[in-house]
C-alpha positions in Angstrom: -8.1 -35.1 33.6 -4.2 -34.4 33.0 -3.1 -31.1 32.2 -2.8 -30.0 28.2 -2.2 -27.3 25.9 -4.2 -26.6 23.3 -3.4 -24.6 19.7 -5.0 -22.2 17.3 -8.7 -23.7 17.6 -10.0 -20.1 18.5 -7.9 -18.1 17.3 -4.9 -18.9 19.9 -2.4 -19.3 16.9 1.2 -18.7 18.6 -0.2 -18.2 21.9 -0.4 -20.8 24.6 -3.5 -21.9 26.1 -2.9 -23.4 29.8 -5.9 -25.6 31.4 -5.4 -27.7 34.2 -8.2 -29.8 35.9 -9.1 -32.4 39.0 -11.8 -34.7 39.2 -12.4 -32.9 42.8 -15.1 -30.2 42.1 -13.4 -28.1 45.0 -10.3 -27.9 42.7 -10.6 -24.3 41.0 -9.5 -24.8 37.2 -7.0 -21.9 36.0 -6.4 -20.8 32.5 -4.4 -18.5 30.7 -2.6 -17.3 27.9 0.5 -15.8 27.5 2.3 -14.8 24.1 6.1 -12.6 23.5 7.0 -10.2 21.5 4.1 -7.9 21.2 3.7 -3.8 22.1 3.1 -5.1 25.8 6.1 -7.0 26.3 8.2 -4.3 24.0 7.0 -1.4 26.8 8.1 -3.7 29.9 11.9 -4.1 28.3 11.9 -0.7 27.5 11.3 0.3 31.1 13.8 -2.2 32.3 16.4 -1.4 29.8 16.2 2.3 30.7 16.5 1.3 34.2 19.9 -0.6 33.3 21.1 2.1 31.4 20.9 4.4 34.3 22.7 2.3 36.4 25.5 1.9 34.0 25.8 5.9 33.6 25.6 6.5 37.5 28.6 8.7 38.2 30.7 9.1 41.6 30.7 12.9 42.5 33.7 12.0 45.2 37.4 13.1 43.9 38.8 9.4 44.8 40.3 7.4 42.6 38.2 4.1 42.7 39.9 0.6 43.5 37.6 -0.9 40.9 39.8 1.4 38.3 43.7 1.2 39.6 43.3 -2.4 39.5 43.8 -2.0 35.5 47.2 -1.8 34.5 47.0 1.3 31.5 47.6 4.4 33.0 45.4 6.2 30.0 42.3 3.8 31.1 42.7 5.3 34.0 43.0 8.8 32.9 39.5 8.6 30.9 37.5 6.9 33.4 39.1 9.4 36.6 38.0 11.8 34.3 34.9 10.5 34.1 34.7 9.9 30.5 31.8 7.4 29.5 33.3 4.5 27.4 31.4 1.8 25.6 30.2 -1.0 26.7 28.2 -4.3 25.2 25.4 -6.0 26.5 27.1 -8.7 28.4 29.2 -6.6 30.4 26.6 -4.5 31.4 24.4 -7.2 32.3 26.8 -9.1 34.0 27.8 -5.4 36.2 23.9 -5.3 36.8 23.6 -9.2 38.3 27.0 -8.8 40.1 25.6 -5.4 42.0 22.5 -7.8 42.6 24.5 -10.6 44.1 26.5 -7.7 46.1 22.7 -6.3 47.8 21.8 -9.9 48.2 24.5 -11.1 50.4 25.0 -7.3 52.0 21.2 -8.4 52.7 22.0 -11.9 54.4 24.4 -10.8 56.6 23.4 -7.2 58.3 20.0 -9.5 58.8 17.3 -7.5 56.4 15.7 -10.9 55.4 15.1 -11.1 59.3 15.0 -9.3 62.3 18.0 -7.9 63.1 17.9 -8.8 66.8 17.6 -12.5 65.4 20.3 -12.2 63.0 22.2 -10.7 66.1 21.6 -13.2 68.3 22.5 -16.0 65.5 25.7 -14.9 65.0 27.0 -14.2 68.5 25.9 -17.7 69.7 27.7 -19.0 66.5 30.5 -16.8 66.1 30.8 -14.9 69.4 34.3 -14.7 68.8 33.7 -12.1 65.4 32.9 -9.0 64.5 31.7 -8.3 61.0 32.1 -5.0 59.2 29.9 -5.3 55.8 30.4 -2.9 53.0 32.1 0.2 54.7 33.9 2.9 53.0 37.4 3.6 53.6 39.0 6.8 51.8 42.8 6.5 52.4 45.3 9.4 50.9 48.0 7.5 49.5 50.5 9.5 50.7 49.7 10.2 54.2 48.3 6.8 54.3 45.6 8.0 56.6 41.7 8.6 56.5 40.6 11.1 54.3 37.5 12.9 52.6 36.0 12.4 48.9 37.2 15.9 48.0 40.8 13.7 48.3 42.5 13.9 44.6 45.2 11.8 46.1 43.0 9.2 47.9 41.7 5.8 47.0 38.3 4.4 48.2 37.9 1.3 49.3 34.9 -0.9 49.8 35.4 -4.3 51.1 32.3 -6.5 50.9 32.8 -7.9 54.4 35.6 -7.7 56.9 35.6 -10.3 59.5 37.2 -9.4 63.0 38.3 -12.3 65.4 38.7 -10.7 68.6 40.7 -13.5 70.1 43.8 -13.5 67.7 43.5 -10.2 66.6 43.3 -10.8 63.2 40.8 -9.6 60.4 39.7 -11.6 57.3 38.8 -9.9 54.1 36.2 -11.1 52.0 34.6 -10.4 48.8 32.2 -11.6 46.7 32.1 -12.1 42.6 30.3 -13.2 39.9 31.7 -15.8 37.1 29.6 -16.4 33.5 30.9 -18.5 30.6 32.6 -21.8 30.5 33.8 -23.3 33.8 36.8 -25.3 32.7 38.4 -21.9 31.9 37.5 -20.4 35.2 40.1 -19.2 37.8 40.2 -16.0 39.6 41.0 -13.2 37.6 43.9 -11.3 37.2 41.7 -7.8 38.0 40.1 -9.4 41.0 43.6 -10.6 42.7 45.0 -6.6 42.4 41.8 -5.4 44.0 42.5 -7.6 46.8 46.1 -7.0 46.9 44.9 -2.6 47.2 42.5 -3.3 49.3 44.8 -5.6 51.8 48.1 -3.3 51.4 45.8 0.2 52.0 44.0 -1.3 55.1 46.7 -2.3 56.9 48.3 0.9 57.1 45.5 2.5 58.8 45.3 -0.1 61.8 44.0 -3.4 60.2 46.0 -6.7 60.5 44.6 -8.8 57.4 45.7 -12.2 57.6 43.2 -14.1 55.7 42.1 -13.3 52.2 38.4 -14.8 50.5 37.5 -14.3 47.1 33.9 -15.8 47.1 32.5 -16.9 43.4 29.0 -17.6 42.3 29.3 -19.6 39.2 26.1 -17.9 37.4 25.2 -20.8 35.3 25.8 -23.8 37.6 24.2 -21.7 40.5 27.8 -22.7 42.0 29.6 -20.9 45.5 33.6 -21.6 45.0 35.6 -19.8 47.5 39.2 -19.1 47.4 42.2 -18.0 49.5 44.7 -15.8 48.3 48.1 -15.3 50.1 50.1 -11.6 49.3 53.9 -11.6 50.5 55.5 -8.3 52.5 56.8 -7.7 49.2 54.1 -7.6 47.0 52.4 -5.2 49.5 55.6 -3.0 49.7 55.7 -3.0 45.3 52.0 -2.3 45.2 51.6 0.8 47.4 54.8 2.3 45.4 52.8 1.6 42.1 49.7 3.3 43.3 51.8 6.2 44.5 53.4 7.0 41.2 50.2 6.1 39.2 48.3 8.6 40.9 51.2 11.3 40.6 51.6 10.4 37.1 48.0 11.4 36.5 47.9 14.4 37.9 51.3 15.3 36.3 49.5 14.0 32.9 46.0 16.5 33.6 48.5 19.3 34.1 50.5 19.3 31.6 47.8 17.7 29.4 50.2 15.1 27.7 48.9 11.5 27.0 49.3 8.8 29.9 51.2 6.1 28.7 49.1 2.8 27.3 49.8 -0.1 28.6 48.7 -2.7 25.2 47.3 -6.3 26.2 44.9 -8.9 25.6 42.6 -6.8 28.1 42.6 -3.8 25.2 40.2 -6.0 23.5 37.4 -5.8 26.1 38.2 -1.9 27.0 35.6 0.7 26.9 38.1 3.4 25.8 39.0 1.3 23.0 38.1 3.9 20.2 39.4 6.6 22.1 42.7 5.1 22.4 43.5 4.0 19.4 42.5 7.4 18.0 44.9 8.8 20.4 42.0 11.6 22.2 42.8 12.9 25.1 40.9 12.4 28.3 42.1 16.1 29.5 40.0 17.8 26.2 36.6 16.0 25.9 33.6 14.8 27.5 33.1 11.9 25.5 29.3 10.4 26.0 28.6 6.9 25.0 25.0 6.4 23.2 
């Protein structure tokens, strides 16, 4: 007997009623119902949207400015979220923050070798690769003056977490790598603007404390094809050299700004259309005077 659904004949009206069969006795017969949008269901998204919510309101305690925020270009965006102002944000973009921190864990997973034994995940990847090291998700706080390592109490020092470094001990070079997550339409997709300037900080900051970056990944996974596209990215000396100037006088600027509690300067864009502090900016507040809390 094949396998069919069955409707309303007692009393399953919009539920569905699963019963599959075999002509082998030995063959145990499952059934089951299941239905959606009822108090039960209601509870579980509940729980999992207050679970989402506290990940989206988890705050830093370190001093540091974060990459993740210099790589924007408006110096007040800065100011509200170093001041750890909570801007708003829709569902998609939190969402797509909570399956990119997923995909983050996953491959962070993969490679230190938590999906097996780390002496075989070890052994793997010095018969494969004996020639590399791999450094995955490390924390580097660099002051962007002395251009040294620092602590989080650093006002004046950006942290930096690379996904995965990649040593070759034989040329003496290191390979930065990170990995991202793309949704909506794929004939529009290229690497973002964002993403490039977090490599381009991340690059310029290492290398003055003793790395020698010569290669440069920025590893996508296309969501909705269940897609991996990889790309290179190549920085001249020169767009090293005019990026570590920029983040030198941004950070002064703020710090100038919270002391004499004048407004950073705006810096208007397409991008002002998907900004948290959108309401806040246009309503010229202050990110030196509030604590502004998002419901």
């Amino acid at each position: 007997m094949m396998a069919h659904v069955s409707h309303g004949a007692h009393g399953t009206r919009g539920k569905h009623h699963l019963a599959n069969s075999d002509n082998n006795a030995n063959h145990a017969v499952y059934r089951g119902y299941f239905t959606q949008n009822n108090p039960d269901t209601e509870f579980i998204m509940q729980f999992i949207q207050s679970q989402i919510d506290t990940f989206t309101k988890k705050q830093s305690s370190s001093k540091n400015f974060a990459t993740t925020v210099l790589v924007h270009t408006c110096d007040l965006r800065i100011a509200y979220a170093k001041s750890n102002i909570s801007g708003e944000r829709n569902e998609f973009v939190t969402r797509s923050a909570l399956f990119g921190a997923g995909m983050h864990q996953l491959m962070e997973s993969l490679i230190s070798g938590k999906f097996l034994s780390t002496d075989e995940t070890h052994e793997y990847i010095q018969q494969k690769y004996p020639n590399f090291e791999f450094i995955v998700e490390q924390k580097f706080r660099i002051n962007i003056n002395t251009l040294q390592l620092s602590s989080e109490d650093d006002e004046y020092a950006i942290v930096l977490k690379p996904d995965l470094i990649i040593y070759d001990k034989v040329a003496n070079e290191h390979y930065l790598v990170d990995w991202k997550t793309f949704y909506g339409n794929i004939k529009f997709f290229k690497p973002k603007f964002e993403d490039r300037r977090q490599m381009l900080i991340y690059s310029t900051l290492l290398n003055k404390i003793g790395f020698n970056i010569t290669k440069i990944f920025l590893v996508y996974f296309l969501v909705q094809r269940m897609k991996i596209v990889p790309f290179i990215l190549q920085f001249s000396d020169k767009d090293h050299e005019d990026m570590l100037n920029e983040l030198q006088k941004r950070i002064q600027v703020f710090h100038t700004a919270r002391q004499t509690k004048t407004l950073p300067l705006k810096h208007v864009g397409d991008w002002c259309k998907r900004c948290p502090f959108k309401k806040l900016c246009q309503n010229n507040v202050s990110p030196f005077e509030i604590q502004f809390k998002s419901d």
